[in-house]
N, CA, C and O atoms as a CHARMM CRD file, in Angstrom:
* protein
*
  288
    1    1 UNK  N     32.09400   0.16700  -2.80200 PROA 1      0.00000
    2    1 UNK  CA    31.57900   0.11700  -4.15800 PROA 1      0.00000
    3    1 UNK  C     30.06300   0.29600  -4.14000 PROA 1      0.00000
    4    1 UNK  O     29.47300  -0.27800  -3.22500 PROA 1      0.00000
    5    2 UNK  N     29.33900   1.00900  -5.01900 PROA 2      0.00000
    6    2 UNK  CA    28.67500   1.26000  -5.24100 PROA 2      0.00000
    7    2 UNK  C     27.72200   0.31700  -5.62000 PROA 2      0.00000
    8    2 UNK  O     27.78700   0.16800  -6.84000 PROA 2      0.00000
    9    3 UNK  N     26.75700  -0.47500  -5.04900 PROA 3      0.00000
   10    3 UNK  CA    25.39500  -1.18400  -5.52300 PROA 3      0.00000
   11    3 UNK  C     24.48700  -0.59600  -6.57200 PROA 3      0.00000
   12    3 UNK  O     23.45700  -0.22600  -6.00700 PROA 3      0.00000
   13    4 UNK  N     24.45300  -0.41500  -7.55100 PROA 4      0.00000
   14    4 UNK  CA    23.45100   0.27500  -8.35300 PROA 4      0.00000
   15    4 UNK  C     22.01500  -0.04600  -8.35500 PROA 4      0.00000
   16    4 UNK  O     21.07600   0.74000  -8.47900 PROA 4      0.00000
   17    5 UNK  N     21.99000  -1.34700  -8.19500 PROA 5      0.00000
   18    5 UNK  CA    20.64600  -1.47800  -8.35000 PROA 5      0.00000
   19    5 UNK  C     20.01900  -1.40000  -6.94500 PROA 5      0.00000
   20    5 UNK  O     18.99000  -0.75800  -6.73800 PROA 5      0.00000
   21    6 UNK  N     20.75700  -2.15900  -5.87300 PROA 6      0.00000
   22    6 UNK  CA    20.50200  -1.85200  -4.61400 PROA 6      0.00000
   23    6 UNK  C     19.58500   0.04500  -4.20200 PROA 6      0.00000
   24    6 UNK  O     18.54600   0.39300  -3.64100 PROA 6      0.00000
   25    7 UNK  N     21.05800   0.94500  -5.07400 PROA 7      0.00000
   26    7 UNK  CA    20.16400   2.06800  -4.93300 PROA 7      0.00000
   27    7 UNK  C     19.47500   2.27400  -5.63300 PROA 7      0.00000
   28    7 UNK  O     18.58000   2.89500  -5.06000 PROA 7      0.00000
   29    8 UNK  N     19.13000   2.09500  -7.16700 PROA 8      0.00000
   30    8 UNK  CA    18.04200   2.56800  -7.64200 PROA 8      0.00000
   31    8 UNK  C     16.48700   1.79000  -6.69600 PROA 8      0.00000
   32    8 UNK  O     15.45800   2.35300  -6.32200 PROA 8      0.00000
   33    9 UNK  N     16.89100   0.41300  -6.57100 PROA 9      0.00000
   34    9 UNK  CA    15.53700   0.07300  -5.60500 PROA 9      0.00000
   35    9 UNK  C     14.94900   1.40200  -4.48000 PROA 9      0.00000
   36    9 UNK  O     13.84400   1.93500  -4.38300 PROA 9      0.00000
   37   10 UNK  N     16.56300   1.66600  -3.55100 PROA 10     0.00000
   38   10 UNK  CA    15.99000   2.86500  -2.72700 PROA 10     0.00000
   39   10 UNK  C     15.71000   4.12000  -2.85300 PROA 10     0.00000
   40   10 UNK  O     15.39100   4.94500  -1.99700 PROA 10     0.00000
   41   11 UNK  N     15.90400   4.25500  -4.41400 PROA 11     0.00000
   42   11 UNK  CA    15.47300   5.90000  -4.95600 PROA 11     0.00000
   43   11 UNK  C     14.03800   5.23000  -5.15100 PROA 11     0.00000
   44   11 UNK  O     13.01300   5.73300  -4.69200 PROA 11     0.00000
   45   12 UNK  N     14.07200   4.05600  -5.87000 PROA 12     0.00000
   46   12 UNK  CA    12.33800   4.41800  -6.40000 PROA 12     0.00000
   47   12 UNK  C     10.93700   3.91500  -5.45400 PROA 12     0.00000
   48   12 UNK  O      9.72500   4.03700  -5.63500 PROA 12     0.00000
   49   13 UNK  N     11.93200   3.17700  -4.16200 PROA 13     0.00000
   50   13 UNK  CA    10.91100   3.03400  -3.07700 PROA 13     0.00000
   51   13 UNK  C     10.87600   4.76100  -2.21000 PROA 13     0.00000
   52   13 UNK  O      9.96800   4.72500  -1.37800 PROA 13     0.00000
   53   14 UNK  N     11.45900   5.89800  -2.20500 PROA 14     0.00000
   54   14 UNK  CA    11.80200   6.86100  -1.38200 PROA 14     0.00000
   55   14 UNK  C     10.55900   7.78600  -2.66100 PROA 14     0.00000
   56   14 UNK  O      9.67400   8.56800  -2.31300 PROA 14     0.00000
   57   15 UNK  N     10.84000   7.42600  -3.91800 PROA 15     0.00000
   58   15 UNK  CA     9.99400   8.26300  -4.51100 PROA 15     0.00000
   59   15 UNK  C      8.34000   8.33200  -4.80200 PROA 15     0.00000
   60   15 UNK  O      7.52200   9.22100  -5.03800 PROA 15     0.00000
   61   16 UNK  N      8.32700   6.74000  -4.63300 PROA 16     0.00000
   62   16 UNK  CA     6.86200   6.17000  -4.57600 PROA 16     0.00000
   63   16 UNK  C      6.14200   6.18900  -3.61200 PROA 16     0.00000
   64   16 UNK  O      4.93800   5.93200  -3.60200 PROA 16     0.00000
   65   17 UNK  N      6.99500   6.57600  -2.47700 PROA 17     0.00000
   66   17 UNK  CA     6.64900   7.48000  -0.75400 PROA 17     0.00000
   67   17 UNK  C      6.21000   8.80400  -0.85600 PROA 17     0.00000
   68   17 UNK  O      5.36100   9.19100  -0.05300 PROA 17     0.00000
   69   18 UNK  N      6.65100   9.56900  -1.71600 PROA 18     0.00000
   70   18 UNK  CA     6.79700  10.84800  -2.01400 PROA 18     0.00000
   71   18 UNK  C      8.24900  11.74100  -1.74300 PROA 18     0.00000
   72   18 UNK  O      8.16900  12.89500  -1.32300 PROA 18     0.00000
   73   19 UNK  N      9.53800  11.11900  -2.01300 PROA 19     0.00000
   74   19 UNK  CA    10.08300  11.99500  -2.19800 PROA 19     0.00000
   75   19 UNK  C     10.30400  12.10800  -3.49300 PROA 19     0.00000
   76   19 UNK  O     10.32900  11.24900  -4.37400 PROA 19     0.00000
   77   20 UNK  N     10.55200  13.89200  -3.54400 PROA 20     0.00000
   78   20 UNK  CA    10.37900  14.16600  -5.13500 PROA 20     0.00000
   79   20 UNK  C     11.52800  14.22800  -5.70400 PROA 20     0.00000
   80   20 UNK  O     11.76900  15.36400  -6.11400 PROA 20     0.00000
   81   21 UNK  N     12.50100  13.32000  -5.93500 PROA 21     0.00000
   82   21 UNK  CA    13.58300  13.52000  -6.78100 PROA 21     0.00000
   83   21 UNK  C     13.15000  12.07800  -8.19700 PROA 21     0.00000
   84   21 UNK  O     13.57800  10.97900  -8.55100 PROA 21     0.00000
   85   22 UNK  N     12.14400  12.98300  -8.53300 PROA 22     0.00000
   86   22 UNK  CA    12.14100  12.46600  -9.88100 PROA 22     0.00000
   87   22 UNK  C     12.80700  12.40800 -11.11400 PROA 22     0.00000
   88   22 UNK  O     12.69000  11.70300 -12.11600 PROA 22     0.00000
   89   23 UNK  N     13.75500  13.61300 -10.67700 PROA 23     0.00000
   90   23 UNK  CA    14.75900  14.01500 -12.16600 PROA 23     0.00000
   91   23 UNK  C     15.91600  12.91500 -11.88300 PROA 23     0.00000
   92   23 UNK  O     16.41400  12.02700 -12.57500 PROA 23     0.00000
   93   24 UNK  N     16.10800  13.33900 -10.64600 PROA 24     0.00000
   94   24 UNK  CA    17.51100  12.34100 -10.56700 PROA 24     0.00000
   95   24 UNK  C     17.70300  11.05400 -10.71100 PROA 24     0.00000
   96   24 UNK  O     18.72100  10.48300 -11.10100 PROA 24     0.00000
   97   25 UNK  N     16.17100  10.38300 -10.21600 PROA 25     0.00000
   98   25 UNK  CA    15.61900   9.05800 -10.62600 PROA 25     0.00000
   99   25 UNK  C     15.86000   8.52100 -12.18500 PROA 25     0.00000
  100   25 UNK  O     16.27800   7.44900 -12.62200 PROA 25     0.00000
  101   26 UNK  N     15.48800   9.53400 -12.71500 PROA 26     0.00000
  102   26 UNK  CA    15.52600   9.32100 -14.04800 PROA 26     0.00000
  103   26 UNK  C     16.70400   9.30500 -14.66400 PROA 26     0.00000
  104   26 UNK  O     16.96800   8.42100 -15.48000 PROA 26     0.00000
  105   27 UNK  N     17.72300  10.46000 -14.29400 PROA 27     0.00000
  106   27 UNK  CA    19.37300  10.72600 -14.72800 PROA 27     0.00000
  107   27 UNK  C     19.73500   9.52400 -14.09600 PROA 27     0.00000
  108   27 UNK  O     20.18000   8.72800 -14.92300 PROA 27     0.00000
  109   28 UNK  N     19.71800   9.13900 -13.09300 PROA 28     0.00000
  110   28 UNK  CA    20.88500   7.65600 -12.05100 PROA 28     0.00000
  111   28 UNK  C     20.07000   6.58000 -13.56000 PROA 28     0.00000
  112   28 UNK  O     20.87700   6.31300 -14.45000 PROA 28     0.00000
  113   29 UNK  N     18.85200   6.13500 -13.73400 PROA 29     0.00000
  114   29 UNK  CA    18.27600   4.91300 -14.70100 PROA 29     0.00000
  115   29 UNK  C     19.21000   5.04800 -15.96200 PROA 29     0.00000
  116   29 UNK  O     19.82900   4.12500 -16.48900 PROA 29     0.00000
  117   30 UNK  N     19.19900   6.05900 -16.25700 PROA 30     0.00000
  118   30 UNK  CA    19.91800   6.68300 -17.19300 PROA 30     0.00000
  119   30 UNK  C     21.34800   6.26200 -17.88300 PROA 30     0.00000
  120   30 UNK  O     21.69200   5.87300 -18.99900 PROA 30     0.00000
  121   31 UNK  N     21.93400   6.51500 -16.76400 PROA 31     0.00000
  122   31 UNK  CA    23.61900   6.80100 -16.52400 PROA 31     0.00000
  123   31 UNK  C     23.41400   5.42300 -15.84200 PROA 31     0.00000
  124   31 UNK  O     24.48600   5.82900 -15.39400 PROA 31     0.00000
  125   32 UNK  N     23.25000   4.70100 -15.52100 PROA 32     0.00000
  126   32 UNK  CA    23.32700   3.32800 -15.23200 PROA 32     0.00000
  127   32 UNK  C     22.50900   2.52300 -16.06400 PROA 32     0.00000
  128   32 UNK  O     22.06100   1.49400 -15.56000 PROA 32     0.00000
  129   33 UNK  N     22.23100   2.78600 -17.22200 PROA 33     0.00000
  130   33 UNK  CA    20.90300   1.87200 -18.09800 PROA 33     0.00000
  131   33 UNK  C     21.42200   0.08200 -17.79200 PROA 33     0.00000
  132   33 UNK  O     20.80300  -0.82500 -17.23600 PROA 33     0.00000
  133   34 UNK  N     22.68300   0.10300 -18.37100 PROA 34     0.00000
  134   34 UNK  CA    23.44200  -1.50600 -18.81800 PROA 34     0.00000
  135   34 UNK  C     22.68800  -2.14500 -17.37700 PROA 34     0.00000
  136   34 UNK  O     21.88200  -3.07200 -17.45400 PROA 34     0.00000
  137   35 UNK  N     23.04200  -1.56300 -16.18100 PROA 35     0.00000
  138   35 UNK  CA    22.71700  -2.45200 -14.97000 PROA 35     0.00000
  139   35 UNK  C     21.31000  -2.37000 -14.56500 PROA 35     0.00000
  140   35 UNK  O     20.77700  -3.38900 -14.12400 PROA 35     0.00000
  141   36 UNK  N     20.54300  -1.11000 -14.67700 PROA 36     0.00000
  142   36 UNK  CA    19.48500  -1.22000 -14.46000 PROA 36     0.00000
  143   36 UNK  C     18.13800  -1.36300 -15.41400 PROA 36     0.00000
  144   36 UNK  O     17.10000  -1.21600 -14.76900 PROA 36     0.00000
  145   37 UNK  N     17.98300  -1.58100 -16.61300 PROA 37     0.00000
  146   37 UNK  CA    17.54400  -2.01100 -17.47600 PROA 37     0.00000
  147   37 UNK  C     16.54900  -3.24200 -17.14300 PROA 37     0.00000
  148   37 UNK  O     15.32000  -3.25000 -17.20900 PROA 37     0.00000
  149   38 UNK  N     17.30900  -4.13600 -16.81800 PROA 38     0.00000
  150   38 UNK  CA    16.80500  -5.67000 -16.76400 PROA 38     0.00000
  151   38 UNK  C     16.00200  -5.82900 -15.33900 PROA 38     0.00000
  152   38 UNK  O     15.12700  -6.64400 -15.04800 PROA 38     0.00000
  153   39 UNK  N     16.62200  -4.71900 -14.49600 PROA 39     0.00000
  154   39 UNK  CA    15.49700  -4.56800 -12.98100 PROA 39     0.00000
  155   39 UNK  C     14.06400  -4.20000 -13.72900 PROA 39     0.00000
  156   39 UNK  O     12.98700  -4.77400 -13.56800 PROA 39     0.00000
  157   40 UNK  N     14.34600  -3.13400 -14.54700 PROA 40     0.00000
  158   40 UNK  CA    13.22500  -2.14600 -14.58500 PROA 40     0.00000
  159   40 UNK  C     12.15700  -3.03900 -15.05000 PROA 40     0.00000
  160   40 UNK  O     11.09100  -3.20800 -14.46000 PROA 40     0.00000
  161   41 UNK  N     12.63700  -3.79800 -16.53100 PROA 41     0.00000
  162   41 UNK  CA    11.72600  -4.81700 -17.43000 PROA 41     0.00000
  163   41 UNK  C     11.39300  -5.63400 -16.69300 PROA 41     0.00000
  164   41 UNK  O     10.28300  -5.98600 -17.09000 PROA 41     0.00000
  165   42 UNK  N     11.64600  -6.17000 -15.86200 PROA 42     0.00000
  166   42 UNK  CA    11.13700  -7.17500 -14.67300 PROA 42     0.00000
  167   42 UNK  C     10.38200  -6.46100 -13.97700 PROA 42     0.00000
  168   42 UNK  O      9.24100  -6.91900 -13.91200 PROA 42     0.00000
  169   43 UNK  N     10.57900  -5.34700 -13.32400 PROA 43     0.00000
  170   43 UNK  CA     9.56900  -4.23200 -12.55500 PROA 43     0.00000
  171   43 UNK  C      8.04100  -4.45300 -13.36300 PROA 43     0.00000
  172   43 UNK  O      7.09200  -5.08700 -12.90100 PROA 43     0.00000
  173   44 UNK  N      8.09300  -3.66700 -14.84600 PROA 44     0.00000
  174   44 UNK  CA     6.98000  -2.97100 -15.58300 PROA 44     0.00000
  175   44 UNK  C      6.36400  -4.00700 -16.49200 PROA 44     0.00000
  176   44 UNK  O      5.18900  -4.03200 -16.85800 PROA 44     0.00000
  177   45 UNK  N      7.72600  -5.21900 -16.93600 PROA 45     0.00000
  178   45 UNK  CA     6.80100  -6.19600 -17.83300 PROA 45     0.00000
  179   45 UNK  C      6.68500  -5.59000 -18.45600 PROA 45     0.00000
  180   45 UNK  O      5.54400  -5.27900 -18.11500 PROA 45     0.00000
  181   46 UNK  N      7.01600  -4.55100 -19.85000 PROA 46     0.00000
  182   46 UNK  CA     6.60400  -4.14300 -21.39400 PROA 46     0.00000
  183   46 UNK  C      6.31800  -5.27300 -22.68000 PROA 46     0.00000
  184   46 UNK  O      6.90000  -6.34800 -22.82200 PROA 46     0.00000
  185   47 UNK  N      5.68200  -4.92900 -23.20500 PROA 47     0.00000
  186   47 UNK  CA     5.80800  -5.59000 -24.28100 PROA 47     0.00000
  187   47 UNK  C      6.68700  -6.12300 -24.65000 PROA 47     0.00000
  188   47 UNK  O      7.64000  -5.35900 -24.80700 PROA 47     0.00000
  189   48 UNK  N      6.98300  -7.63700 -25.01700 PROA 48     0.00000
  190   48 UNK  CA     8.32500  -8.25600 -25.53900 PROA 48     0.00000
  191   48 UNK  C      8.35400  -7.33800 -26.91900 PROA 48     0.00000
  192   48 UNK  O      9.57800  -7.22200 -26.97700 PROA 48     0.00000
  193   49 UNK  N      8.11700  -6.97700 -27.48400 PROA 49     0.00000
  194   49 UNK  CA     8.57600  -6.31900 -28.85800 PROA 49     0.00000
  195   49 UNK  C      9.81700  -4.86400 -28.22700 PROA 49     0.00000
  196   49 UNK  O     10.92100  -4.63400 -28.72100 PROA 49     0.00000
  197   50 UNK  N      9.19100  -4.13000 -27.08900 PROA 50     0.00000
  198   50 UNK  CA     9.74800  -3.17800 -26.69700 PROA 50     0.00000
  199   50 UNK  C     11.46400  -3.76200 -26.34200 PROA 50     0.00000
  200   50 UNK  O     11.54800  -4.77400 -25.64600 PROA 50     0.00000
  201   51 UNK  N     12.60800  -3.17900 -26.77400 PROA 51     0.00000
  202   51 UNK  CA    13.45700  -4.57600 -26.70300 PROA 51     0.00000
  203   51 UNK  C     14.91900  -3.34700 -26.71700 PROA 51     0.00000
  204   51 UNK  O     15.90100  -3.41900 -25.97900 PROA 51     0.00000
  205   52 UNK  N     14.65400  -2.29200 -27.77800 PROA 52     0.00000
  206   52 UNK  CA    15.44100  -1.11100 -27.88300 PROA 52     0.00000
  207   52 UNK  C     15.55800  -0.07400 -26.49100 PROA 52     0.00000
  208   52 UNK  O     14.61500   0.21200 -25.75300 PROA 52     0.00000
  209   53 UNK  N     17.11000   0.44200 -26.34000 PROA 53     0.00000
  210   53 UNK  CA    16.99200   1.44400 -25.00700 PROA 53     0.00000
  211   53 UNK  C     16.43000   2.55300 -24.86200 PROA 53     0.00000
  212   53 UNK  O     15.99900   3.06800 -23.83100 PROA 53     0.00000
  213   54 UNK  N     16.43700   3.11000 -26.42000 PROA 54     0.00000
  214   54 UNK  CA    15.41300   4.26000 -26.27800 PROA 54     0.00000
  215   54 UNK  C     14.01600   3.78300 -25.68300 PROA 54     0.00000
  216   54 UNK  O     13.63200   4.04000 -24.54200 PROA 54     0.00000
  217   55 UNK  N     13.47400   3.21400 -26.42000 PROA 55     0.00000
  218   55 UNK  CA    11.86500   2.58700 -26.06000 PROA 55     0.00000
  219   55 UNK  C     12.30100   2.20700 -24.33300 PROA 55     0.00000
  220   55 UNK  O     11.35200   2.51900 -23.61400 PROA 55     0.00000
  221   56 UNK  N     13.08900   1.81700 -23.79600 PROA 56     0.00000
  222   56 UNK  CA    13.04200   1.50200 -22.67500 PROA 56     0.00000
  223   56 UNK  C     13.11900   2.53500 -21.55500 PROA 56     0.00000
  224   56 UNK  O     12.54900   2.64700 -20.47000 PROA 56     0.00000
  225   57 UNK  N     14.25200   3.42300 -22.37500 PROA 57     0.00000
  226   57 UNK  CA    14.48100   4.81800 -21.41100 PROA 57     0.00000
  227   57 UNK  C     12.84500   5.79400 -21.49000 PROA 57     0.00000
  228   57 UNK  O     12.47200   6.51700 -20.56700 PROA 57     0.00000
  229   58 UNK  N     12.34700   5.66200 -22.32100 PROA 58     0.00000
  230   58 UNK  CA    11.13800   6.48200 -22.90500 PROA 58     0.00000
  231   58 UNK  C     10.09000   5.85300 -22.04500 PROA 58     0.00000
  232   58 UNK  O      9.08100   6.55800 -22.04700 PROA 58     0.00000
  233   59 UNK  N      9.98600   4.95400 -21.43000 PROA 59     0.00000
  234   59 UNK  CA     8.69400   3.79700 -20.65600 PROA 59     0.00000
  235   59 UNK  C      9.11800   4.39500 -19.55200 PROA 59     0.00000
  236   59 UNK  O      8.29000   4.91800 -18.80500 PROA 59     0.00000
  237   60 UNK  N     10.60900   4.42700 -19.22900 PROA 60     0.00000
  238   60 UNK  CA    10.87800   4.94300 -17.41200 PROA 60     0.00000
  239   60 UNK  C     10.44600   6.17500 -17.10300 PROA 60     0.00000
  240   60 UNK  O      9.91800   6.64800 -16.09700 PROA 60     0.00000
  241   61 UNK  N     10.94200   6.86000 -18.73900 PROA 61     0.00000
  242   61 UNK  CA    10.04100   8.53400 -18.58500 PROA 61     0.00000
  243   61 UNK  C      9.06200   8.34900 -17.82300 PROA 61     0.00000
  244   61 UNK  O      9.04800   8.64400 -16.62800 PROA 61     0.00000
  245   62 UNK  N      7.86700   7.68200 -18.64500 PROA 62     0.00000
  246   62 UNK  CA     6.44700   7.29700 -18.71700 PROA 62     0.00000
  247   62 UNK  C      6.66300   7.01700 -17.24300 PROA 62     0.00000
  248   62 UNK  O      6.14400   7.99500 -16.70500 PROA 62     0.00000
  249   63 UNK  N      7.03400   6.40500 -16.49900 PROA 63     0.00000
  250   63 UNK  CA     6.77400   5.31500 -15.38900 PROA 63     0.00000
  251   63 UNK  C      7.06900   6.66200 -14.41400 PROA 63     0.00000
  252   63 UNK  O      6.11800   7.15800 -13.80900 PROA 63     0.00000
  253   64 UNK  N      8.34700   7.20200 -14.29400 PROA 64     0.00000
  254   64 UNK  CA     7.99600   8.40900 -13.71600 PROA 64     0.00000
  255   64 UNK  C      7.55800   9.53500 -13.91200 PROA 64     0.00000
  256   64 UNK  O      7.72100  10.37200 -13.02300 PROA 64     0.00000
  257   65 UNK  N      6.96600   9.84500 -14.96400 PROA 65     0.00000
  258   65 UNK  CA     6.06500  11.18800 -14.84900 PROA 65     0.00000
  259   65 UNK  C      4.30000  10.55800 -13.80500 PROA 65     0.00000
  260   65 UNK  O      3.40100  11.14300 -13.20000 PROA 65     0.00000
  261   66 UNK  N      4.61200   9.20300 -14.11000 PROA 66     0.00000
  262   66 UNK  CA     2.91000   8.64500 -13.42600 PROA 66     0.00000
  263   66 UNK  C      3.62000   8.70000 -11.95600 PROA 66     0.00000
  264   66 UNK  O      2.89800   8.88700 -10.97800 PROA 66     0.00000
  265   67 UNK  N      4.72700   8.57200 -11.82800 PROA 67     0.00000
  266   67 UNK  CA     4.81400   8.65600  -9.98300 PROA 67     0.00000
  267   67 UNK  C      4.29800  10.30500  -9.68600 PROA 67     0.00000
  268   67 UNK  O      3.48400  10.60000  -8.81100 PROA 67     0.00000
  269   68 UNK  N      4.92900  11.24100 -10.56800 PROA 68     0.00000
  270   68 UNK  CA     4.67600  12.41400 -10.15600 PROA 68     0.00000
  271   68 UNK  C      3.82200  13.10100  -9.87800 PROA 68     0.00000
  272   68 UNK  O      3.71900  13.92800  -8.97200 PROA 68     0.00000
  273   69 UNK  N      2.71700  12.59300 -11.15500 PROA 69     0.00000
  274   69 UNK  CA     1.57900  13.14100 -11.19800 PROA 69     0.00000
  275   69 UNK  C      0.91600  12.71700 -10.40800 PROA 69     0.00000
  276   69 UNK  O     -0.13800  13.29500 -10.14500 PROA 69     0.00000
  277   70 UNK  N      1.21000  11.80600  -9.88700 PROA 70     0.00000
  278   70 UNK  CA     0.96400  10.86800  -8.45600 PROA 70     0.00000
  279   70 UNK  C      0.81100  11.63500  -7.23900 PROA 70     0.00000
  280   70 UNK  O      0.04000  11.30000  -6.34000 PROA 70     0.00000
  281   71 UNK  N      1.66100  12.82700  -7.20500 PROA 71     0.00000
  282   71 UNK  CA     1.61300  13.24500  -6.17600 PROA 71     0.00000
  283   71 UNK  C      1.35500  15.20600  -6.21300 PROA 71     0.00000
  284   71 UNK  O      1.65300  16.13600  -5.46300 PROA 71     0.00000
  285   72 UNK  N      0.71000  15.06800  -7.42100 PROA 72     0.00000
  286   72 UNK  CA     0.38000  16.63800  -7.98100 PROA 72     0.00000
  287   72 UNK  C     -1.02400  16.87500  -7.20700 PROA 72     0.00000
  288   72 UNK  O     -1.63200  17.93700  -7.34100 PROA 72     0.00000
């Protein structure tokens, strides 16, 4: 069985290294929101008002386009 959060930890430690699978990072957060959601808000700390999944999926955008450009 599949750990989800286990792997999203090792996608976003592999990406913050520089590997570039930023899209997929984003599709797996995605397609797993319910489980990984509550990692992420613990990760980034948003605003308690920020509370909706759009606003949440839209911050991970945010969170990885700054890894990327990270490495532009």
């Amino acid at each position: 069985m599949l750990d989800v959060v286990k792997a999203y930890r090792f996608l976003n430690k592999a990406v913050s290294l520089g590997v570039t699978y930023f899209e997929e990072m984003n599709n797996f957060f995605k397609a797993n929101y319910e489980k990984l959601s509550p990692i992420f808000i613990e990760m980034r700390k948003p605003p308690s008002d920020m509370t909706g999944r759009k606003e949440i999926e839209n911050l991970h955008d945010a969170y990885v386009s700054e890894l990327k450009e990270g490495f532009s």
